[in-house]
C-alpha positions as CSV (number, residue, x, y, z in Angstrom):
1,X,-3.6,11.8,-14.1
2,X,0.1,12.1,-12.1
3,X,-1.7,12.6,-8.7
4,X,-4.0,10.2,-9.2
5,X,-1.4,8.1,-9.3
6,X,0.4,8.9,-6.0
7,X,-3.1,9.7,-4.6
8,X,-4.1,6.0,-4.8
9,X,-0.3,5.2,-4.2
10,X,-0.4,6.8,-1.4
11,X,-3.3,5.0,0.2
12,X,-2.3,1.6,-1.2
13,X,0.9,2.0,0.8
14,X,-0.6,2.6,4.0
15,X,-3.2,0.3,3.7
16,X,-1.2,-2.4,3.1
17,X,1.3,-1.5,6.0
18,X,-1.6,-1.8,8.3
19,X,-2.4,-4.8,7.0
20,X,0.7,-6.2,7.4
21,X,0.8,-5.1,10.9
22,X,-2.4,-6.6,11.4
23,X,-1.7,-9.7,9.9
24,X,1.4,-9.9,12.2
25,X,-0.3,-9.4,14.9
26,X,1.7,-6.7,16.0
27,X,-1.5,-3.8,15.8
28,X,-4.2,-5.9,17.4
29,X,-7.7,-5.5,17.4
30,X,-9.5,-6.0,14.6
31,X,-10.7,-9.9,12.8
32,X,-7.7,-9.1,10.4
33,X,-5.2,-9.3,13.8
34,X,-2.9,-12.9,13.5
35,X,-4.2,-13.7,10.1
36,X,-1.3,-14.2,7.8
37,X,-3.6,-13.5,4.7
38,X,-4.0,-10.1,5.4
39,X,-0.3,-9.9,6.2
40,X,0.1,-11.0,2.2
41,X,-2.6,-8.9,0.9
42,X,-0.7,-6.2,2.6
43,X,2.5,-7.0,1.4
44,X,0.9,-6.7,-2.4
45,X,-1.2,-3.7,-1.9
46,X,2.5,-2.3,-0.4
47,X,4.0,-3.0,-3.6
48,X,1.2,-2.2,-5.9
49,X,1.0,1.2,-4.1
50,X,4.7,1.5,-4.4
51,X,5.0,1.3,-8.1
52,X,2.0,3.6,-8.5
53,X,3.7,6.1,-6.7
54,X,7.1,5.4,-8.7
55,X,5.0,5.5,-12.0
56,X,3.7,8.9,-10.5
57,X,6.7,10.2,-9.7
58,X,8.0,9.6,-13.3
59,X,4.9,10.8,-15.1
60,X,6.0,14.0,-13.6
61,X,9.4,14.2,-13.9
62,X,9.0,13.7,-18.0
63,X,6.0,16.4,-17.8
64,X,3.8,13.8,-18.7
């Protein structure tokens, strides 16, 4: 269950930097580019995937 956790952590983060980057405009290309929704949903699928990978982390520190 740990690495499912970081798994979908993982991905979270980097969607949502690419969102954010997107939604910045500062990685162009795409109908997401200059659209400051996708630079919030990026900021909250960034956190989300954050904590996931924080709750992962934990889970297997206590051998959970």
């Amino acid at each position: 269950m740990r690495w499912v956790l970081m798994v979908v952590g993982f991905v979270l983060v980097l969607l949502g930097n690419v969102w954010i980057l997107q939604g910045l405009n500062v990685l162009p290309g795409s109908f997401m580019s200059g659209q400051a929704f996708w630079a919030g949903a990026g900021l909250v699928a960034l956190i989300v995937g954050v904590g996931l990978l924080v709750a992962g982390l934990r889970r297997r520190a206590t051998g959970g």
